[in-house]
N, C-alpha and C positions, 0 to 999 in steps of 0.2 A: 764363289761366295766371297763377298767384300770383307774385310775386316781381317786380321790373324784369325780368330775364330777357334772352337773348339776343334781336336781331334775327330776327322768323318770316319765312323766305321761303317761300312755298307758290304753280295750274291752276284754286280757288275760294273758299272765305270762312275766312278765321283773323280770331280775337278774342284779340285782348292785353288783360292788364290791369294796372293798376299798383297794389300793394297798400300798406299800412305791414303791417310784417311783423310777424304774430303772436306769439302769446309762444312758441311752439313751434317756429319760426325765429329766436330770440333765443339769442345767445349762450349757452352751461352753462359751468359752472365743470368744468375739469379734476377728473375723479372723480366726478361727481355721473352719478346713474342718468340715461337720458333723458328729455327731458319726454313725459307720457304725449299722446297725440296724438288726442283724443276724435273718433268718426271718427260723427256725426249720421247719416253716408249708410247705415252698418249697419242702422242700426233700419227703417231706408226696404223694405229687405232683405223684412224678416218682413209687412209688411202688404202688398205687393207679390206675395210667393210666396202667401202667402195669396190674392188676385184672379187669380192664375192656376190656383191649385187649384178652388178655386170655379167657373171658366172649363172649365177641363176636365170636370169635372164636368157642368156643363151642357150641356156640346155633347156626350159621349158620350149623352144621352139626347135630345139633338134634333140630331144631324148630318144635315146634307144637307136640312136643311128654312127655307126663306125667305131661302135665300142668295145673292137676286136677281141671278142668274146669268145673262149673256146670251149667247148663241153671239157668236163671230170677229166674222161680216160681218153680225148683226143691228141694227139701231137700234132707236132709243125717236120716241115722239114728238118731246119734248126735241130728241136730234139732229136729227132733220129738220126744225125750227123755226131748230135755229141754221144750219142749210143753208141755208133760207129767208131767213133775215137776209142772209147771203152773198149769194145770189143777187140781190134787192131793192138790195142796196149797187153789185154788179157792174154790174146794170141802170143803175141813177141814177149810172155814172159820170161822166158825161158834164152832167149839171145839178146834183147834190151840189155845197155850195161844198168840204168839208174833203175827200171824191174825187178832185176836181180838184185843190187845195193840193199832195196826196201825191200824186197824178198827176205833177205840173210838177216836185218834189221829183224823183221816179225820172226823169223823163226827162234833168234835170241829172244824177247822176247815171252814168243809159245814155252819155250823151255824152261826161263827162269821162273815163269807163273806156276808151270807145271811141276817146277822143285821146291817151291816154297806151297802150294797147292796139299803136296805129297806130306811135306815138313807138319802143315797143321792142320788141313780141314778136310784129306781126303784120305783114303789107304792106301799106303805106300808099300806093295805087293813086293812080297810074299803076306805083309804086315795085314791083319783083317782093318786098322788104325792106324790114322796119321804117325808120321816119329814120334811129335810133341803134341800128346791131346791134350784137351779144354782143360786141365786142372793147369799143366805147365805153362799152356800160353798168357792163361787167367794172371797167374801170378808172376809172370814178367813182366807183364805187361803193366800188373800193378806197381812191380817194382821200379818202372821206367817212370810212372807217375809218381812217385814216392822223389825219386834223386832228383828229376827236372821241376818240379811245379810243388811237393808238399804231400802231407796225410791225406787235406781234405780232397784233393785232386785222386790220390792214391785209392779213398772211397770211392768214388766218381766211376772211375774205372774196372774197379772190381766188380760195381752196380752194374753199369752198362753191359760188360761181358757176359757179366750172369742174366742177363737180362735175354741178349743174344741166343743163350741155349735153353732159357727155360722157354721162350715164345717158340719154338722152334725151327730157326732159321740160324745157327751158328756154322755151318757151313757157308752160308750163304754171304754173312755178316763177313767171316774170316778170308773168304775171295773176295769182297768190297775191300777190306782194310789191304790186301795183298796190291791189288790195283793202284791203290793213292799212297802206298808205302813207296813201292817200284817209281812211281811218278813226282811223288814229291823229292825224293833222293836225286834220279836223275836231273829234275827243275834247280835242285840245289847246285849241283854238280856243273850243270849248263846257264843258271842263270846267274849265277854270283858273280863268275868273270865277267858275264855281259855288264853286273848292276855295278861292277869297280868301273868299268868301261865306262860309262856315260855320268857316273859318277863323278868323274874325274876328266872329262874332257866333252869340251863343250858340242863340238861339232857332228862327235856319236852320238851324245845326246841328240841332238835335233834329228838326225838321221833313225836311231835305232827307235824313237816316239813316233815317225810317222806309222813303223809296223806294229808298234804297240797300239796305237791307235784302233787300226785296221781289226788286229786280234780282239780289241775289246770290243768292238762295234758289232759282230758279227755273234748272232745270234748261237748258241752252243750249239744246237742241232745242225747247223749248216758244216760243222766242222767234217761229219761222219759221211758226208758222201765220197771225197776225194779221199780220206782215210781209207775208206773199205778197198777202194780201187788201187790202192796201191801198198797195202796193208793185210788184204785181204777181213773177212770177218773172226771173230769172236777177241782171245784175250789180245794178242796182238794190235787190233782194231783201237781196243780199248784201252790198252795201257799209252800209246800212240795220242790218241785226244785227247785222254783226260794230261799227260803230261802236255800239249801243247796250249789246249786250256788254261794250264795251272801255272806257266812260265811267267803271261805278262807282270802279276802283280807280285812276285819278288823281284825283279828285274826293275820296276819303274819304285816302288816303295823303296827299296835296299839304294840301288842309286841313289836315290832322293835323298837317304840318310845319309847317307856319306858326302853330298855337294851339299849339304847344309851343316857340315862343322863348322863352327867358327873359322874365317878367316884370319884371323889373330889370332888363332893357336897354330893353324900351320905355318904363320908366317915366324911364329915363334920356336915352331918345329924347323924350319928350315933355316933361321939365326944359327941352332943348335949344330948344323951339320948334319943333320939325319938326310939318309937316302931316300929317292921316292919308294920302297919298298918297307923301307922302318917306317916313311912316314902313314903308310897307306897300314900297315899292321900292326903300329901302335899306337896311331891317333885317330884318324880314320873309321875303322873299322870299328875299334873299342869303341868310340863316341858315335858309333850309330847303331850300335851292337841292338839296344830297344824298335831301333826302328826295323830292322832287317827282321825280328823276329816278330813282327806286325806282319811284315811279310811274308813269312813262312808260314804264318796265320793264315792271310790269303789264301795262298798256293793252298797250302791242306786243305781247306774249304771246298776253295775252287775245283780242286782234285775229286776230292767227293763228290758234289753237284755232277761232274764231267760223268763219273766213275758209273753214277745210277742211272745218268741218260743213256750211258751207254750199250745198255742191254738191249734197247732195239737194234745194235750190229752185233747179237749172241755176245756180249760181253758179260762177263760171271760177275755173280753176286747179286744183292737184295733187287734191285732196279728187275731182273726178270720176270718176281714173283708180283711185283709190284703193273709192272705192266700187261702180265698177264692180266691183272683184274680190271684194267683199265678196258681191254683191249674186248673184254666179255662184257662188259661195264656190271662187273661183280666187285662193288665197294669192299666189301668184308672181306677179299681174296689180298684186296689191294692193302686194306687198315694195319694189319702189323706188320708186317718189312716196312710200308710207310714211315708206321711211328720209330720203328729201330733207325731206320735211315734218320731220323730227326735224335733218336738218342745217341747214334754215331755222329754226329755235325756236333750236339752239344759240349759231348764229351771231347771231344779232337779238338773245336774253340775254345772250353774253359780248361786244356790241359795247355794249349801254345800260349792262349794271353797269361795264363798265372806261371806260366817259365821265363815269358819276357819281364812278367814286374820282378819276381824271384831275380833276374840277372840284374835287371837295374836297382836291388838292393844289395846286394854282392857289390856292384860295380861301386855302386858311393859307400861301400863300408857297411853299410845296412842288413850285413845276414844271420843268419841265424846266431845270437849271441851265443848258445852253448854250442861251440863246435864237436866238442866230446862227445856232447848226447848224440848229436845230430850222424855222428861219423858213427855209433855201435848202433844206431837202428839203421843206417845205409847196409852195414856192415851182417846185421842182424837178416835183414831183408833179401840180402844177397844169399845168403844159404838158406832160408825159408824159398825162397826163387828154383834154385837149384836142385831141393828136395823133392819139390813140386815136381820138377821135369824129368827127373829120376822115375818117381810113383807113376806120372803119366804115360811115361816108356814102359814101366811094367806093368802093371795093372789095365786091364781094357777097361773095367766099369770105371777109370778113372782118364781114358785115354778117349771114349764117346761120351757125347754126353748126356744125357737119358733125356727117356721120351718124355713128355710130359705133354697134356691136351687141351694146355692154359690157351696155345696161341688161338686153337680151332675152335675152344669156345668163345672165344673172344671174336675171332673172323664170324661166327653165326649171331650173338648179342649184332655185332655191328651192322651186321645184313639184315635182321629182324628192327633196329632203329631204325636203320636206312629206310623202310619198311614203311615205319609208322610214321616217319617225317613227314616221307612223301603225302600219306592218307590224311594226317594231322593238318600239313600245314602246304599240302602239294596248291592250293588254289592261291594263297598268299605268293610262295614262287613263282608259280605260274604266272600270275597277275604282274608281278615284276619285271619278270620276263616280257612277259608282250609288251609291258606299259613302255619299257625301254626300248624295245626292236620297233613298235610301231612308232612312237616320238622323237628317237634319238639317232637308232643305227640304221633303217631304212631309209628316210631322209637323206642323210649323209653317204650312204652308200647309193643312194639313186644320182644327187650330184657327184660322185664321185664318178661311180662306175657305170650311169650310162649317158654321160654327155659325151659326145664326140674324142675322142682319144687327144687330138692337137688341141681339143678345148683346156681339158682338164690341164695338158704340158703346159697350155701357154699362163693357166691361172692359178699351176703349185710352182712353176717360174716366178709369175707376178710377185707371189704370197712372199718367195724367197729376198728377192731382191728387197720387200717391205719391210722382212723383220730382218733380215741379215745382210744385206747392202750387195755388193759386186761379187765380193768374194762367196757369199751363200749362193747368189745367180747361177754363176758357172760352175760349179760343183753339183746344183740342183740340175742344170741342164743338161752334163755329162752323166747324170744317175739318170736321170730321168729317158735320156736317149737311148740309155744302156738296157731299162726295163723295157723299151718299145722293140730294141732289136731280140732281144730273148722270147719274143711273144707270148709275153703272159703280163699282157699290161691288165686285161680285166680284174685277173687274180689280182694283181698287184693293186691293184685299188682298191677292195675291196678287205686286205690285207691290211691297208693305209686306211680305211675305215674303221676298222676295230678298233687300230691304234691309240686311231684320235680319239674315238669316243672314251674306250676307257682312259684315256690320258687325261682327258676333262675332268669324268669323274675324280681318279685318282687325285689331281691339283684341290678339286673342290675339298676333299680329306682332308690333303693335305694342308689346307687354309687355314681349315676348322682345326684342325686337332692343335697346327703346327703354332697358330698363333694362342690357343687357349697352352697349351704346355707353355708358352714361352713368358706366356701373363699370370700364370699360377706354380711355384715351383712343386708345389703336393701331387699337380696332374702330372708336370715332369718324371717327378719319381715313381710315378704310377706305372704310366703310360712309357716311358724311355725304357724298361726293362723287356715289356711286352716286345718293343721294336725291336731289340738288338736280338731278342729268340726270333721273332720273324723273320731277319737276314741271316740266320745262318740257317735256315733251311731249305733245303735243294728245290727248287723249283718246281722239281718232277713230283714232288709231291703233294703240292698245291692243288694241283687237277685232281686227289681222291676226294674230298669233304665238296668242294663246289660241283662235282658229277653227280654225290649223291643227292646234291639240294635240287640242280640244275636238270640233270640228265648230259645226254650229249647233245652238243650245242655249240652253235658261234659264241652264244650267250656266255656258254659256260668257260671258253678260253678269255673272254672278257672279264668276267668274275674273278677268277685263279691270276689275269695279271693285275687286274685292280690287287688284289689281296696282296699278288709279290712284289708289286712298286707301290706299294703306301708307305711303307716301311722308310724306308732312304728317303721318299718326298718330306716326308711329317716332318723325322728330324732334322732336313736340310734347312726349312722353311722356319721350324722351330729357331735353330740357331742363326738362322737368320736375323729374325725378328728379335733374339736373344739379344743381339751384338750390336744393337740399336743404342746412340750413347743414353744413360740414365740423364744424365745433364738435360741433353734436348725433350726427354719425354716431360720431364719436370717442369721446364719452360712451356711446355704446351699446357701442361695441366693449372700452371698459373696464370696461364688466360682465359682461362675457362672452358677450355675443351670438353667433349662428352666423350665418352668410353667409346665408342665408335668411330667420332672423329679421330678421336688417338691412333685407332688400328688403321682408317685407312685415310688420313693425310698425312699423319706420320711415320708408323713402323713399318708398312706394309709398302711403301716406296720407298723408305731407306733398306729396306731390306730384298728391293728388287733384283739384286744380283743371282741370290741365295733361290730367290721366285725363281728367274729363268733356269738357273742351274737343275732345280727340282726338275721341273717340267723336260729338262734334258733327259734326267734318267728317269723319269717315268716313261716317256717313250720309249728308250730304249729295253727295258724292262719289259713293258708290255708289248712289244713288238718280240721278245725270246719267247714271252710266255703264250701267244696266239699262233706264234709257229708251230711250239710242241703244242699247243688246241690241237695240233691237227689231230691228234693222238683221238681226239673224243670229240669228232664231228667239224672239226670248227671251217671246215672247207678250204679255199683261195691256195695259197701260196705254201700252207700247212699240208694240206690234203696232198699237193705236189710233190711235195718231196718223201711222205708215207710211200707215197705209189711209186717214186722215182727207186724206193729202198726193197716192196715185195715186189716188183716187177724187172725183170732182168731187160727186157724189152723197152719199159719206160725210164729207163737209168738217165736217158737225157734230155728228157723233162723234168726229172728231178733236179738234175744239176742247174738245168737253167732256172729253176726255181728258188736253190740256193743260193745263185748267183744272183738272184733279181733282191734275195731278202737283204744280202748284204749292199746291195744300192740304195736300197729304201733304207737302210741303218745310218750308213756314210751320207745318205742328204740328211734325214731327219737331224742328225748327230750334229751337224754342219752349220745345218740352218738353227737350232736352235742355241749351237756357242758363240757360231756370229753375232747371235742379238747378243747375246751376254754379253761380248766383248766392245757391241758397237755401244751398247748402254754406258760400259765402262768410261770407252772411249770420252760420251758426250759430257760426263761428269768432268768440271774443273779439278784442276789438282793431281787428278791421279797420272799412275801409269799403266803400262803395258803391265797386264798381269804372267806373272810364273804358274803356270798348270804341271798339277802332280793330280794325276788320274787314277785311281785307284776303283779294284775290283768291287761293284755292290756287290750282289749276291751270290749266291748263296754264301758266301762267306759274309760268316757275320762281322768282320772286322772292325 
């Protein structure tokens, strides 16, 4: 995104950049026409249409022929070779030395889940109840929100808990939170030295970003095939991804802050005699202390998101009950842990952002003016805390926490809506439905996936080289050779259809909303709040409301990622358009501009950066969110790796399906930051931009 720019909060990968501002964003003199705004990406336009005409062309006279097509439940050699690796690994468990390493890994751990498990959401035998039941953990819990973040945070929490056991799923809720507690501590623990590390030295940096890269591009669900294999399944599995997960975005955030202190204060620090060790924990650190806890933001997020995918590898907590209803396509089964999974994201974002403002008011002097008061309700809190945990140790009706049949009638209301939707307004969706598979995603998937296999390489090559120059070519032609050796290029096309279609749509959103917020501040405040609740919600959750509209469907993994990549697009594109100089809009409009010409000869090319950035993570977005489709029909490259996870048989055709999703990530990703960079490029004035990558979703950050 061109310009300083506002703060990006986004569930997976945003790229900030810091520019010196063109001459196009340069002041104009009152009255002067506007600067004209040479827009290189046009020309890209004509040879571009050109490889798709050419394209068509060729596949109306060879469709349907060498489009190494494989049925559902068929395998290649290939897969049954990487079965065979599996198998041989699974064998030598037991005399493997790095088997064994990850062996002792999971069984720490199976144990620490199982001791904090025991601690608060299960019976810890002889016990009929956990050590510490729902009233003690409630009110820690409250109290932990009280010292870091405030009262109204303190509410927040006590809401959500109880929330927890009156729907009835507080065990369920208390093994989710156990998972991303376990994950985020350890992220803490293993990412902060890395985020000093690159922090503080250039050339980790550049090293230790190529695998933060990798880790961000790679769809969540691709994480859990190598994990089960060497991890084995359930909490092990799960504490294991959702921590690996949750690592990249305090590591490149945290770093970030710390390589952006002023230069003139360390140089001021280092006049003074301080060591690199005083200078790194008392200037350093302290002065990026807000950004690090944006990051720890992330991570929590991210952690969560990981935690409820991860119940398709028997990982405990809400995500099970959740998929169960998926998996019957029983919406109402799925509706409350759904919604709890969203009132856990909410509560865990507005407890870490309002600990990060709270420290950066502390930090400038800013805190609580009466420290007395503030010190005997800390103080007050703390044995109200205590009391709790005492009553909950003795007492059972205070140690379980009672039935109540709010959540089940709620699960039946919503299966009875579900219900009447369908009868209501099933021909409207329907109609949608087809209006779009027959004009939009058949179409595109007919060039896509059944022209000749060398056709399609030689013209998403082309395509590359067009918008992304040399460097997107070879990277496009190393993915690309790489999905042809996996043989699952059909999938893989097909996969790459979804994509792109919903990524169309999604930009179209993103045009409409991003440039209306940007041109009205009232829609801003409307609309920016809706967004920032829609990135912190976990992905997996998406697929309940568009399955009941939709059913199961390709359609319906299209739907569920338009919904989770609108979010990040709108307000990229918004702030885009936002950071447009006023000066030059004003000069347009004193020549007579029309409200249209404004948007697109003016702010919608000076805000091209901010466009392709969008379009970046909308792909990638909707490329995580068509994988887990596979969950509910959505077939290709999804359906692969489902089957790669219930079939012990086809485990290696899964993997090569994971591995093919992360090709299709790493081109997409590739080619669409190239253009960004080569646009940058073609602009006078500027330079090479700094990329700080940060996690979109599900963290709403």
């Amino acid at each position: 995104m061109s310009g300083s720019g506002p703060a990006i909060r986004a569930r997976g990968v945003v790229e900030s950049a810091k520019l010196t501002d063109p001459p196009e964003k340069r002041p104009v003199e009152p009255g002067a026409p506007p600067p004209v705004v040479e827009d290189s990406g046009i020309s890209r336009w004509v040879p571009a249409l050109g490889v798709v005409v050419l394209w068509v062309l060729v596949w109306a006279f060879t469709r349907g022929t060498d489009t190494l097509d494989l049925p559902n439940l068929s395998r290649t050699a290939l897969h049954d070779r990487l079965t065979e690796v599996q198998n041989s690994l699974l064998e030598g468990r037991s005399t493997n030395p790095f088997m064994q390493f990850t062996n002792a890994i999971a069984d720490i751990f199976r144990g620490t889940v199982d001791w904090l498990q025991r601690l608060i959401s299960k019976p810890a035998f002889p016990r009929p109840v956990p050590q510490v039941g729902w009233l003690g953990v409630t009110a820690v819990a409250t109290y932990v929100g009280l010292v870091v973040a405030g009262w109204r945070i303190a509410l927040l929490v006590v809401a959500s808990f109880l929330s927890f056991g009156v729907l009835g799923f507080w065990d369920e809720s208390m093994d989710t939170l156990i998972v991303v507690l376990i994950s985020v501590v350890l992220a803490v623990v293993i990412g902060m030295p890395l985020a000093v590390w690159i922090g503080t030295n250039a050339r980790a940096n550049a090293v230790v970003t190529v695998f933060l890269d990798l880790m961000q591009t790679m769809p969540t669900f691709v994480y859990l095939l190598p994990i089960v294999l060497f991890f084995g399944i359930g909490t092990s599995a799960a504490v294991v991804s959702t921590l690996i997960y949750a690592l990249p975005p305090l590591i490149r955030i945290a770093g970030f802050g710390i390589r952006e202190v002023p230069t003139t204060t360390i140089e001021a620090t280092d006049s003074a005699g301080q060591t690199s060790w005083q200078r790194l924990t008392k200037v350093q650190v302290p002065m990026a202390r807000k950004t690090i806890i944006v990051g720890l933001n992330q991570t929590t997020l991210a952690a969560l998101s990981m935690a409820t995918l991860a119940s398709f590898v028997d990982g405990p907590g809400l995500g099970k009950p959740v998929l169960q209803g998926l998996r019957v396509n029983d919406v109402g089964t799925a509706f409350v842990p759904g919604v709890l999974i969203v009132v856990m994201a909410v509560m865990l974002d507005r407890t870490t952002t309002a600990a990060s403002e709270r420290s950066e008011r502390v930090a400038r002097g800013g805190g609580d003016p009466n420290r007395l008061r503030r010190r005997i309700v800390v103080g007050g809190g703390a044995v109200v805390a205590l009391v709790a945990v005492y009553l909950s140790r003795t007492y059972v009706s205070l140690a379980e926490f009672p039935t109540y049949a709010i959540g089940g009638r709620i699960s039946s209301a919503v299966s009875d809506a579900v219900e009447w939707i369908k009868d209501t307004f099933g021909g409207v969706t329907g109609g949608l439905k087809d209006a779009v598979t027959e004009y939009l995603l058949n179409p595109v998937q007919s060039l896509l996936a059944e022209s000749p296999w060398y056709v399609s390489f030689v013209a998403i090559a082309a395509l590359a080289l067009v918008f992304g120059g040399v460097r997107a070519l070879v990277i496009s032609v190393a993915c690309l050779a790489g999905i042809w050796y996996l043989d699952l290029w059909h999938d893989a096309m097909i996969t790459l259809n979804m994509t792109l279609v919903a990524t169309v749509l999604v930009m179209a959103l993103a045009l409409v909303f991003g440039v209306w917020m940007a041109r009205d501040r009232r829609v801003d405040l409307g609309i920016r709040p809706l967004l920032d609740a829609g990135q912190t919600i976990p992905p997996f959750v998406y697929l309940i409301p568009v399955l009941a509209l939709f059913g199961p469907s390709r359609f319906t993994a299209i739907v569920a990622g338009i919904v989770y990549a609108a979010p990040a697009a709108i307000k990229l594109v918004a702030d885009g358009v936002k950071g447009v100089s006023p000066t030059t809009i004003e000069a347009g409009r004193s020549t007579g501009q029309t409200t249209w010409q404004e948007i697109t000869k003016v702010q919608l090319p000076m805000a091209k950066g901010s466009i392709v950035l969008a379009t970046n993570q909308g792909l990638l977005y909707v490329l995580s969110m068509t994988v887990i489709g596979g969950l509910v029909g959505a077939g290709a490259l999804g359906f692969d790796v489902v089957y790669g996870f219930s079939r012990s048989e086809a485990w290696g055709k899964g993997a090569a399906a994971g591995l093919t999703i992360v090709l299709l990530g790493v081109m997409l990703d590739r080619i669409t930051r190239a253009a960004a960079d080569v646009r940058r490029d073609d602009r006078p004035g500027t330079r090479r931009a700094f990329h700080l990558r940060l996690p979109i979703g599900p963290p709403g950050n």
